[in-house]
C-alpha positions in Angstrom: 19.0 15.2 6.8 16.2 16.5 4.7 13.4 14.9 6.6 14.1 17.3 9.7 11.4 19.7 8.2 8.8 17.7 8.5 6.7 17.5 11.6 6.4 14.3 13.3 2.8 15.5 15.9 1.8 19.0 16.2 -1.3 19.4 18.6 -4.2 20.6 16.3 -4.3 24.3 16.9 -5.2 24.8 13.7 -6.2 22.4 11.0 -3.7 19.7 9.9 -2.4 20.6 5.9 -2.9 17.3 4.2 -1.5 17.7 0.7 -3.0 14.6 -1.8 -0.5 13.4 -4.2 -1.2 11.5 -7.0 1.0 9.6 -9.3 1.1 9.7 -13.5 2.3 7.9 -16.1 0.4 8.0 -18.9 -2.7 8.5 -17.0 -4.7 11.8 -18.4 -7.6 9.3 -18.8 -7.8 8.7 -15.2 -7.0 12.3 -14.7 -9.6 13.4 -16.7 -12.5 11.4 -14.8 -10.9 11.2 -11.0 -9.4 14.7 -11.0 -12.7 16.6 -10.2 -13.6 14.4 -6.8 -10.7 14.9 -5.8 -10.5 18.4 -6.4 -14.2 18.4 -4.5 -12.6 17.2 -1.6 -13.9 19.6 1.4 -10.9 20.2 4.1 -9.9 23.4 5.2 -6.2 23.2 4.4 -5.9 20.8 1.0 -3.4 21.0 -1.8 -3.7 18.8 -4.5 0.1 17.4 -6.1 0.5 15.4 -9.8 4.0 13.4 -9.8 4.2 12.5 -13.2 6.7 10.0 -13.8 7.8 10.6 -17.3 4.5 10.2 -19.2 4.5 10.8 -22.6 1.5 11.2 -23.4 0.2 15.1 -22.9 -1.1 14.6 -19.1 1.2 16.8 -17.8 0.0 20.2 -20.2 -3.6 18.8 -19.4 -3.3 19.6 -15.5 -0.9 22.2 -16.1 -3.5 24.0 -18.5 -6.7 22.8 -16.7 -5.9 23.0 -13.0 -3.3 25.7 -12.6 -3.8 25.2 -8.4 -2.6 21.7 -9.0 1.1 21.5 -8.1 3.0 19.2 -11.0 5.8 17.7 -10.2 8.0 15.8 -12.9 10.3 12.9 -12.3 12.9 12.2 -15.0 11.3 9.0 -16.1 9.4 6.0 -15.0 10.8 5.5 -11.2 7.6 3.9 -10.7 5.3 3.4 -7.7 7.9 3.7 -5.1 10.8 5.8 -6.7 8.4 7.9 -8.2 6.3 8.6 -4.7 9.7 8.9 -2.8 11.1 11.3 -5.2 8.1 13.6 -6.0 7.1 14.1 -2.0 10.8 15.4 -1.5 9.3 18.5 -3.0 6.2 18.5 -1.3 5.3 20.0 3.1 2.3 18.8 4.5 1.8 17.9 8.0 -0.1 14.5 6.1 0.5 12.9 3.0 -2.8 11.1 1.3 -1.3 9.0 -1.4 -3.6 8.8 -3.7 -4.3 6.3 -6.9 -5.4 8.0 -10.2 -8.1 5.5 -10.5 -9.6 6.6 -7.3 -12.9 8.9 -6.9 -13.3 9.9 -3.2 -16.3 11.0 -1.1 -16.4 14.7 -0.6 -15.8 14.0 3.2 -12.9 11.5 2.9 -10.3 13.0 4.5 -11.7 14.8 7.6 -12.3 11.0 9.2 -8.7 10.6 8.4 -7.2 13.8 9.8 -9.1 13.4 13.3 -8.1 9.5 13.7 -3.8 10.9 13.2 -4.8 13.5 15.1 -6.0 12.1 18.5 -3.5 10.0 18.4 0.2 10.6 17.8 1.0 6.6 17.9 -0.9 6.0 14.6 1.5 6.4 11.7 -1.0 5.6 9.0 -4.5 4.6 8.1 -6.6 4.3 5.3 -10.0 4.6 4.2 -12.7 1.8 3.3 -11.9 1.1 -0.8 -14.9 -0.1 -2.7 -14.7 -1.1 -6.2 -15.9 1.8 -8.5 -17.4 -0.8 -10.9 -19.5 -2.1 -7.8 -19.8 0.7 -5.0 -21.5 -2.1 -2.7 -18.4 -4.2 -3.0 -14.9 -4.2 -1.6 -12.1 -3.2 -3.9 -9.2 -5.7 -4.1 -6.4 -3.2 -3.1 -7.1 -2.7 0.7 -10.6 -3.4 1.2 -11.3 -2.3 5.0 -7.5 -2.9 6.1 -4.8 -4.8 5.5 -3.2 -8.2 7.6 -0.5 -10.4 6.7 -0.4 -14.3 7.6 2.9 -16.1 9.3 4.2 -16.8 6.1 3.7 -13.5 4.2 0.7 -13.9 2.4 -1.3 -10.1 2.7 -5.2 -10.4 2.9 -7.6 -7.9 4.3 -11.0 -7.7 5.8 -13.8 -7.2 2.9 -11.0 -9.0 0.8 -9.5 -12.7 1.1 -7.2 -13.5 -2.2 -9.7 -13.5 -4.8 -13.1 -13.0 -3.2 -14.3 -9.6 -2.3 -17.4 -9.2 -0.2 -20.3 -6.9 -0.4 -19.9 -4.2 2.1 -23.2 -4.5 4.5 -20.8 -2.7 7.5 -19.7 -6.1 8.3 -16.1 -3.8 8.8 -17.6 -0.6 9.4 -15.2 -0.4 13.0 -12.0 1.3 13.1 -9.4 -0.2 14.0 -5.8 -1.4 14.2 -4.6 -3.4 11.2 -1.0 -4.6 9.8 -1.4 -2.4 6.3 -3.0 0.4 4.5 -3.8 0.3 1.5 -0.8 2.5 -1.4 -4.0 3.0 -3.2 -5.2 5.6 -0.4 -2.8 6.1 2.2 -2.7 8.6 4.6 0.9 9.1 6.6 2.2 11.3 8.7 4.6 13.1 6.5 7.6 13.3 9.3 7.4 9.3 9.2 7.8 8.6 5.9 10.9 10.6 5.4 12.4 9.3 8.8 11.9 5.8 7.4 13.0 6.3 4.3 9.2 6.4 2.4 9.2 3.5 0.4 11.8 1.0 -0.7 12.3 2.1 -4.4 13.8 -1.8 -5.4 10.4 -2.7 -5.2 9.1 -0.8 -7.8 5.7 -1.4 -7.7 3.9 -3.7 -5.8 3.2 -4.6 -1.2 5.8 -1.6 -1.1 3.2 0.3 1.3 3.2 -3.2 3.1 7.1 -3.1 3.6 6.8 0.5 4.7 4.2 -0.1 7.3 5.9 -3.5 8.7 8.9 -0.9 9.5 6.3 1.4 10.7 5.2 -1.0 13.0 8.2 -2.4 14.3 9.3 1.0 15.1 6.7 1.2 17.1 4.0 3.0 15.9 0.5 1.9 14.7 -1.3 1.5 11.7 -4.8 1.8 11.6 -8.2 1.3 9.0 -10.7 4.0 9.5 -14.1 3.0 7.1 -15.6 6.3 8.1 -13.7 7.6 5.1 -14.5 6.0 1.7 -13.5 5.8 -1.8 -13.8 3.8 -5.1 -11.2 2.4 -6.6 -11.0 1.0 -10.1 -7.5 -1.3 -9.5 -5.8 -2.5 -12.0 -5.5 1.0 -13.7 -1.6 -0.2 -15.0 -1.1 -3.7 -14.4 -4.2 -6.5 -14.4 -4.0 -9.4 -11.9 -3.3 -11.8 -14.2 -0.3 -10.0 -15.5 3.0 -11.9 -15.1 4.8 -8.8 -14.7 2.4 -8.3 -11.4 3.0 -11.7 -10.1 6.8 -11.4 -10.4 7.0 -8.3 -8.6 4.6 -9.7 -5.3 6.0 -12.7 -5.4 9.7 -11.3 -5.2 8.9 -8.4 -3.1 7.1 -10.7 -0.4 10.4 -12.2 0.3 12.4 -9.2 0.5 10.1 -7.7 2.4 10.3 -10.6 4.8 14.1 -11.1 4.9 14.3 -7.3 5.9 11.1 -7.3 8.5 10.9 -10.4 10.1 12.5 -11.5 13.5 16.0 -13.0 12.5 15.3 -16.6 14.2 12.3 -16.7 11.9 13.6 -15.3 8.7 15.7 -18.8 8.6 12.4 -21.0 9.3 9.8 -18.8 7.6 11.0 -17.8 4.4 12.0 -21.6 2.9 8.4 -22.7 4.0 7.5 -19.8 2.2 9.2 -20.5 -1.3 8.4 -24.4 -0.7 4.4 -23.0 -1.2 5.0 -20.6 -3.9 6.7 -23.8 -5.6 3.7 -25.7 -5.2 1.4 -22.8 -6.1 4.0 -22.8 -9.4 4.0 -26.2 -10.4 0.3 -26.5 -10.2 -0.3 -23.9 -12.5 2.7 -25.3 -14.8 0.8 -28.7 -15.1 -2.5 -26.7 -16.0 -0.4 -25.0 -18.8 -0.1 -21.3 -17.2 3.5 -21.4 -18.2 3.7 -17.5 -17.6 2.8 -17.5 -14.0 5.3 -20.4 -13.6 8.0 -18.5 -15.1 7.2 -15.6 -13.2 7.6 -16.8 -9.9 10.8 -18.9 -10.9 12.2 -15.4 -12.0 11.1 -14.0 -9.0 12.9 -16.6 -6.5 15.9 -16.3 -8.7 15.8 -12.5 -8.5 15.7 -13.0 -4.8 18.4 -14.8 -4.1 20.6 -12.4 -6.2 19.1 -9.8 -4.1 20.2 -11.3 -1.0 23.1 -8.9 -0.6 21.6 -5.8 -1.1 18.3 -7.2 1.2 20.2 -8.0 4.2 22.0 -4.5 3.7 19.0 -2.9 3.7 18.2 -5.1 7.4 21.2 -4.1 8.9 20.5 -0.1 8.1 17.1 -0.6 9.6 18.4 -2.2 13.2 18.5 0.6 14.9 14.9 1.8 14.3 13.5 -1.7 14.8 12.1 -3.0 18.4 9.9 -6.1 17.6 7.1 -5.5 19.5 4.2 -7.1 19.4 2.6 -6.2 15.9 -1.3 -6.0 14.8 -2.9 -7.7 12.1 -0.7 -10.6 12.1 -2.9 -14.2 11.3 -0.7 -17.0 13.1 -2.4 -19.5 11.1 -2.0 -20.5 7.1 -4.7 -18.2 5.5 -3.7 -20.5 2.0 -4.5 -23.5 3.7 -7.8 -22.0 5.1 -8.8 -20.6 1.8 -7.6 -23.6 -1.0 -8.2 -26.2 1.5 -10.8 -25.5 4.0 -12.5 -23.5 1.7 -13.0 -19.8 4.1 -13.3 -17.4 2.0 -13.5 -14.4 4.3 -12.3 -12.8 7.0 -14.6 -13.6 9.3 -14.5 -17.2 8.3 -11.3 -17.4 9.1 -10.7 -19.5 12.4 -9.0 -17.0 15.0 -8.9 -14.0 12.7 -6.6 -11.5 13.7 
């Protein structure tokens, strides 16, 4: 198999190779203004990768004539976020991948912290940095924040970040530490791992993709960690807004694949409808306040699951043998909807018995 040329841990005797890959479509803005940080970065043994994804717009010749270090690699067509990253890293050695947003600017220093944290410790799959928002450095970005955790019915939250409040970063979660997801805006993998596991699950498309990935990281047995010692600023929503319907559909769907294939079998049967019984709620309420698009997108989305179902549980079976169900970090036992909507927490630490 192809992933037998990757390194899993080598001691550092010399410094890791971290090659940053960034994925296009239609992006030369973003290009243009996050290219230069990037390309500032200051590591020993960096390479810089575009994977364009069919853009048609003239990104590609922009690198290509701008930044001939910059290793372009072209996809036939728009395979997005996880077909794209799966198929453009099949060209690509590096002891570490750093998968990296085109909205991103990073600190000159960003990757070093990351390096040393994979490289003490050969149990840590992947980490990611602390993401501020670019638009407001002394906030938290949406996407990641200072680490990713997941509540018992699927709902992803992180510290710095709880739904739709972000907090100002006073290095409240300035610790590194263990969590249940990095961040696909900035994520930094061993490269081994990702192929072993199959990088990401392509169905998805776009969208908790790097949390599917790092729940089978984690139930493999390895660890997942934040490390806020490295930081970047993110812009988010560089291709699709919150409030797009396209965006809901595709978390709303993808949660519950994601949790058919990952969770234990005794509580994929009692999880999952409790699950879909709270996303009906959340639907109908916005139905009745005349969001008919958000309503529609998470009927598609159940609907889209079900007819899934085959090709989900497939997907479970293939991953059996890698799985072990250990006990997983930065899993909240509780509701974190209830505590939010109804109890009104709205951040981590507020949380009662925060992971």
């Amino acid at each position: 198999m192809a992933y037998v040329r990757y390194a899993y841990f080598r001691p550092p005797m010399q410094p890791s190779h971290v090659a940053t890959a960034i994925l296009n479509w239609n992006g030369k803005n973003w290009l243009e203004q996050f290219l230069p940080s990037v390309l500032s970065t200051r590591y020993p043994r960096h390479s810089v990768v575009l994977i364009d994804n069919g853009s048609t717009d003239d990104s590609v010749e922009f690198v290509r004539n701008n930044y001939p270090n910059i290793m372009v690699v072209v996809n036939e067509g728009n395979l997005g976020f996880a077909g794209g990253y799966n198929e453009g890293l099949r060209e690509v050695q590096a002891d570490y991948y750093a998968i990296l947003n085109s909205d991103v600017e990073v600190d000159a220093n960003w990757l070093q912290p990351l390096v040393d944290l994979l490289d003490s410790n050969p149990q840590i799959a992947a980490c990611q940095p602390k993401v501020l928002s670019f638009a407001q450095p002394d906030s938290f970005e949406y996407a990641g924040a200072s680490g990713g955790f997941i509540d018992r019915y699927g709902f992803p939250f992180c510290r710095g970040r709880v739904f739709e409040t972000c907090e100002h970063d006073h290095g409240q979660y300035n610790d590194a530490r263990p969590v249940f997801w990095a961040t696909g805006a900035a994520l930094f993998i061993r490269s081994g791992l990702f192929h072993y596991h199959g990088g990401f699950d392509k169905d998805f498309f776009a969208h908790m993709e790097e949390i599917d990935l790092c729940w089978r990281l984690q139930n493999a047995g390895h660890e997942i960690w934040v490390q806020p010692r490295s930081v970047v600023y993110h812009v988010g929503g560089g291709t699709l807004g919150k409030e797009n319907p396209r965006k809901t559909y595709l978390n709303f769907r993808n949660n519950l694949i994601m949790m058919t294939k990952n969770l234990p079998l005794c509580q994929v049967f009692t999880r999952i409808p409790l699950r879909m019984g709270i996303d009906g709620q959340a639907a109908l309420k916005e139905l009745f306040g005349g969001n008919w698009g958000f309503f529609k997108a998470i009927f598609t989305a159940h609907m889209h699951f079900y007819a899934s179902l085959p090709s989900t549980l497939a997907k479970r079976r293939q991953g059996k043998r890698k799985r072990k169900f250990h006990g997983l970090a930065g899993v909240y036992a509780r509701s974190v909807v209830l505590w939010y909507y109804a109890r009104a927490k709205r951040t981590f630490l507020q949380l009662p018995n925060h992971p």
